[in-house]
Chimera marker file (.cmm) of the C-alpha trace (Angstrom):
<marker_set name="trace">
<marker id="1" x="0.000" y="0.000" z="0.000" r="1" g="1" b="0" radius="0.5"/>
<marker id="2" x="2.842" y="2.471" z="1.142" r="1" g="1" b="0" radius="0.5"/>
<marker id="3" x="4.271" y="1.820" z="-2.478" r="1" g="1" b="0" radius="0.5"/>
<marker id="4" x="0.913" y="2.884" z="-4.169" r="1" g="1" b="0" radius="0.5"/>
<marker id="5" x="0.499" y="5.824" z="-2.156" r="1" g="1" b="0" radius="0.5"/>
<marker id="6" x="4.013" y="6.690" z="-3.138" r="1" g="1" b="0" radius="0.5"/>
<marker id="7" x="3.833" y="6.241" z="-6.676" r="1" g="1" b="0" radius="0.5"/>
<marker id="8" x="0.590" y="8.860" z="-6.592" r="1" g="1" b="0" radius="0.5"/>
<marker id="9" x="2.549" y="11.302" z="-4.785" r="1" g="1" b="0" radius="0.5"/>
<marker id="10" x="5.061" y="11.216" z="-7.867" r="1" g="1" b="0" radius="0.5"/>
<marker id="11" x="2.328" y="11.326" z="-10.307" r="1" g="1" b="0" radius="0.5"/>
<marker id="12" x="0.810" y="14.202" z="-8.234" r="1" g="1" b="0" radius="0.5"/>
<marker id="13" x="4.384" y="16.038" z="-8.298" r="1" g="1" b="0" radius="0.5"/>
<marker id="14" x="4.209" y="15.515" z="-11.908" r="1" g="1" b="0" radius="0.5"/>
<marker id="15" x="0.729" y="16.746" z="-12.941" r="1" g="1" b="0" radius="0.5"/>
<marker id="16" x="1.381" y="20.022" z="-10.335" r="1" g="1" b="0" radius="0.5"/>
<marker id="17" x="4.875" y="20.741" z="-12.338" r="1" g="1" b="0" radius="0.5"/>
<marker id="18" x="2.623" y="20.467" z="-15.838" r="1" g="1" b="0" radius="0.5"/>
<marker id="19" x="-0.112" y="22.577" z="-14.212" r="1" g="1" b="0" radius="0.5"/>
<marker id="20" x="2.462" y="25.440" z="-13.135" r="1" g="1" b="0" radius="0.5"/>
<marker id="21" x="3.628" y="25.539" z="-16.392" r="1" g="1" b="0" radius="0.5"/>
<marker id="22" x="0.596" y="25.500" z="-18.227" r="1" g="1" b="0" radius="0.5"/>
<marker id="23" x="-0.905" y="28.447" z="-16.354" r="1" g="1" b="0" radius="0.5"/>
<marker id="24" x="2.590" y="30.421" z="-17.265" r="1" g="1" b="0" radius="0.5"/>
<marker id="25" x="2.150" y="29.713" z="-20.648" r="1" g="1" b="0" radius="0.5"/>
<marker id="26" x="-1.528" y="30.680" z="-20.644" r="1" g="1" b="0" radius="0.5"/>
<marker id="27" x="-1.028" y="34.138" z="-18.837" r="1" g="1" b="0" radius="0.5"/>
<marker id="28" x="0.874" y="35.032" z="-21.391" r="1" g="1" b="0" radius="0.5"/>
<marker id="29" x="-0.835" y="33.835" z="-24.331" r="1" g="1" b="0" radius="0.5"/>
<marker id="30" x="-4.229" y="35.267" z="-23.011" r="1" g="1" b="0" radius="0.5"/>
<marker id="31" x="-2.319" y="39.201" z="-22.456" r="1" g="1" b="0" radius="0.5"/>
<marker id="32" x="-1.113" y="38.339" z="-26.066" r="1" g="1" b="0" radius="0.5"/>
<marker id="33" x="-4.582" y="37.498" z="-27.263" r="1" g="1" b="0" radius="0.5"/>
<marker id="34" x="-6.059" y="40.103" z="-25.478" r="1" g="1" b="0" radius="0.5"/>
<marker id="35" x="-3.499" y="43.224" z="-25.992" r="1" g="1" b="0" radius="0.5"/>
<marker id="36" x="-5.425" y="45.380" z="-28.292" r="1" g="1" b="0" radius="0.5"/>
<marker id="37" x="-8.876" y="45.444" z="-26.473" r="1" g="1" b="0" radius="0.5"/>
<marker id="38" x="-9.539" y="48.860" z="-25.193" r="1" g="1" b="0" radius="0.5"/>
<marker id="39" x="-9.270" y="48.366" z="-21.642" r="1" g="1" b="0" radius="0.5"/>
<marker id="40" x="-6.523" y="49.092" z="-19.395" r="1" g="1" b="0" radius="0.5"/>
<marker id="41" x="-5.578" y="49.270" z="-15.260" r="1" g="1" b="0" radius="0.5"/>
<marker id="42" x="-7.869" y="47.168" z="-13.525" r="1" g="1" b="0" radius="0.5"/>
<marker id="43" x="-10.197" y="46.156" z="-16.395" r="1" g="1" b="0" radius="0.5"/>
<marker id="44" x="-7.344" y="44.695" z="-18.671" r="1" g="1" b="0" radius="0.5"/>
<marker id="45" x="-6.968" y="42.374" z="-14.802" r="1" g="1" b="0" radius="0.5"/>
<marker id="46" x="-10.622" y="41.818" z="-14.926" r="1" g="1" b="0" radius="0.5"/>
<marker id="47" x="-10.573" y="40.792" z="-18.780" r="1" g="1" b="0" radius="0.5"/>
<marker id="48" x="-7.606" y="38.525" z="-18.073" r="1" g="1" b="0" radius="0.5"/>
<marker id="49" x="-8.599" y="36.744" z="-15.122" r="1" g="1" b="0" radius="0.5"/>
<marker id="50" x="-11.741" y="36.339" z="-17.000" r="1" g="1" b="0" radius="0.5"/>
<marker id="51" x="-10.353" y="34.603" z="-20.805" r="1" g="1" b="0" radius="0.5"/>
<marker id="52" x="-7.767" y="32.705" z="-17.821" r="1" g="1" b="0" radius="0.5"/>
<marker id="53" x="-10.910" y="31.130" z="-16.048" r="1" g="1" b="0" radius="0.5"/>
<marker id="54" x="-12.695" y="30.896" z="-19.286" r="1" g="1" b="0" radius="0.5"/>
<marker id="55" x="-9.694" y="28.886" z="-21.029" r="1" g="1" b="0" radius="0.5"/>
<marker id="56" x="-9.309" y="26.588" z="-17.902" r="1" g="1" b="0" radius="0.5"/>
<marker id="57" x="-13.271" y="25.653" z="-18.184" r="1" g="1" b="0" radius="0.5"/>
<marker id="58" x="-13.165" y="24.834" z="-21.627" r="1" g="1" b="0" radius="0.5"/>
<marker id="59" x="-10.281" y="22.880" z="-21.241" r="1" g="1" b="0" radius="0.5"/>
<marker id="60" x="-11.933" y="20.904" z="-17.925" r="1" g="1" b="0" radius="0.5"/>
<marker id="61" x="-15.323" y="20.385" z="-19.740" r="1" g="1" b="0" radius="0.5"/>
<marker id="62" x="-12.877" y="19.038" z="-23.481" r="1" g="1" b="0" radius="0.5"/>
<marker id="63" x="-10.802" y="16.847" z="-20.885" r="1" g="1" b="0" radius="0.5"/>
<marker id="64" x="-13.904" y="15.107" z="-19.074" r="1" g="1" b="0" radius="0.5"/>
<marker id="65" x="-15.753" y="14.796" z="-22.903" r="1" g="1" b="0" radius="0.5"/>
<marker id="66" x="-18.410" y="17.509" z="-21.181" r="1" g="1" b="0" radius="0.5"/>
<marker id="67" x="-18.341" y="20.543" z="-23.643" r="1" g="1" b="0" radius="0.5"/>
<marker id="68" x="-21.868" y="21.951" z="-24.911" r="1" g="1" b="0" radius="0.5"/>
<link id1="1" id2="2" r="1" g="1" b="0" radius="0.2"/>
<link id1="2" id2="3" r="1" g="1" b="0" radius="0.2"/>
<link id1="3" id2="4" r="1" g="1" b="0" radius="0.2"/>
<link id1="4" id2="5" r="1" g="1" b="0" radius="0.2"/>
<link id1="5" id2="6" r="1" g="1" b="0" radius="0.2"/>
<link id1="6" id2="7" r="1" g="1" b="0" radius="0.2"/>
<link id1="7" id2="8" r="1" g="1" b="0" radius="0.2"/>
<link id1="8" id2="9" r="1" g="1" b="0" radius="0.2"/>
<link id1="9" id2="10" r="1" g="1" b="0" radius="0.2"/>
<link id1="10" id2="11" r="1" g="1" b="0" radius="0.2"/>
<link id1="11" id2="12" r="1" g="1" b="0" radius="0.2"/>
<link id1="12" id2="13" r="1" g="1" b="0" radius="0.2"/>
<link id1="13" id2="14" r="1" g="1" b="0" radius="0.2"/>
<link id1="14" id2="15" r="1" g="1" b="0" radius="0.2"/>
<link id1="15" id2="16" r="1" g="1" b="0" radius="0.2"/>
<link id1="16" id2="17" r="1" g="1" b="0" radius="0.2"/>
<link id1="17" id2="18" r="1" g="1" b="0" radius="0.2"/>
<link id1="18" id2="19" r="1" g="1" b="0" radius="0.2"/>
<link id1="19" id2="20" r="1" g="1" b="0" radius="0.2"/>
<link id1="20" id2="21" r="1" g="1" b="0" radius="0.2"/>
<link id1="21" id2="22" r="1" g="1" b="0" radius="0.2"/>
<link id1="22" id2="23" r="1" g="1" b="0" radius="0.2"/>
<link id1="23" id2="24" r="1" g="1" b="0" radius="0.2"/>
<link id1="24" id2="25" r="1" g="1" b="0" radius="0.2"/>
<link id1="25" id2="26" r="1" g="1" b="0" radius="0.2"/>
<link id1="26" id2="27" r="1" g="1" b="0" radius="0.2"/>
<link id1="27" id2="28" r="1" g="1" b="0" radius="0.2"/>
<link id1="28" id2="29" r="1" g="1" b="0" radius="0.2"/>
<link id1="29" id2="30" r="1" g="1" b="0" radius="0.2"/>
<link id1="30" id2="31" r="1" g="1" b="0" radius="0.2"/>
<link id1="31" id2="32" r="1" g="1" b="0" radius="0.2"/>
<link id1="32" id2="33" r="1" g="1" b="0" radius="0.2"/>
<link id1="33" id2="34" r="1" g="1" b="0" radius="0.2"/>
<link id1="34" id2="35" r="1" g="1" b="0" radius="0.2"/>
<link id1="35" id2="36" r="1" g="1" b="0" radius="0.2"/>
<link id1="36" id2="37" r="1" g="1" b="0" radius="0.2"/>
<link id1="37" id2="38" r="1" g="1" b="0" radius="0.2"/>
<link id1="38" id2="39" r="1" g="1" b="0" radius="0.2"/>
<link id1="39" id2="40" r="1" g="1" b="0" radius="0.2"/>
<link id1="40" id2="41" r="1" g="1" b="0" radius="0.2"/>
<link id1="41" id2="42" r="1" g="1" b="0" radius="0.2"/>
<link id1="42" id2="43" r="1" g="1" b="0" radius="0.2"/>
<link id1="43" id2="44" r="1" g="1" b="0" radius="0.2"/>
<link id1="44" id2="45" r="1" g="1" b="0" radius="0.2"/>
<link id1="45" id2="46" r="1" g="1" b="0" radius="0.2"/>
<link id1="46" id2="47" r="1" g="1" b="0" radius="0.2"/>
<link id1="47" id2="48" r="1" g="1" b="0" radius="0.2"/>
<link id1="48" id2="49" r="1" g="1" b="0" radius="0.2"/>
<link id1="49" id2="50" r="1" g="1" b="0" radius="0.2"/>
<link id1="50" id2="51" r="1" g="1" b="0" radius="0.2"/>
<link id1="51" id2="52" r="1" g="1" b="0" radius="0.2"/>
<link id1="52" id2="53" r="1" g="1" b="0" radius="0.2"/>
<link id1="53" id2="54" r="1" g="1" b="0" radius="0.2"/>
<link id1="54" id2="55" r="1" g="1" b="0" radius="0.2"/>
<link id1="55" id2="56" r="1" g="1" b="0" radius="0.2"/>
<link id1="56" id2="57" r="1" g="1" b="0" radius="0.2"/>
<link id1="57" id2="58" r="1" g="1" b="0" radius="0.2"/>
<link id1="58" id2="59" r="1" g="1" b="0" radius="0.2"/>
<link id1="59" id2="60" r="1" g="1" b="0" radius="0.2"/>
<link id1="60" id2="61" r="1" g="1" b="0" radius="0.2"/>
<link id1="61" id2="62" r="1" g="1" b="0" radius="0.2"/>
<link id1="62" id2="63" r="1" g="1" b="0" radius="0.2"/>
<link id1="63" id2="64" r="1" g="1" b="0" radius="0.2"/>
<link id1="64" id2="65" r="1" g="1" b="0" radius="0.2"/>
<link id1="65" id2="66" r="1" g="1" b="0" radius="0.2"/>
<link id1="66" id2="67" r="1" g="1" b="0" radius="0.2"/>
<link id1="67" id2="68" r="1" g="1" b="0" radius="0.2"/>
</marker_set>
């Protein structure tokens, strides 16, 4: 059992490390993608956090074969 649970905290390690760098490389894809809508300050954050969260639900919902 201690073997199992050891082997999942490897794969865990592993997914976090792809995680971490996926969310790098989609902050700065989505500030590329959205760099010439007219907002700026705070609502260029709001817009961002917003295509971020977006992103990550399409991806979720294409992962677990839920989109619609």
């Amino acid at each position: 059992m201690q073997k199992n649970m050891s082997k999942m905290s490897e794969i865990d390690l592993i997914a976090q490390g792809v995680a971490d760098h996926c969310k790098e490389i989609m902050y700065d894809t989505v500030e590329w993608q959205i760099a010439n809508e007219p907002v700026d300050g705070d609502n260029f954050m709001e817009l961002h956090s917003y295509v971020m969260s977006k992103a990550i639900e399409i991806l979720y919902k294409q992962n677990t074969n839920a989109i619609g």
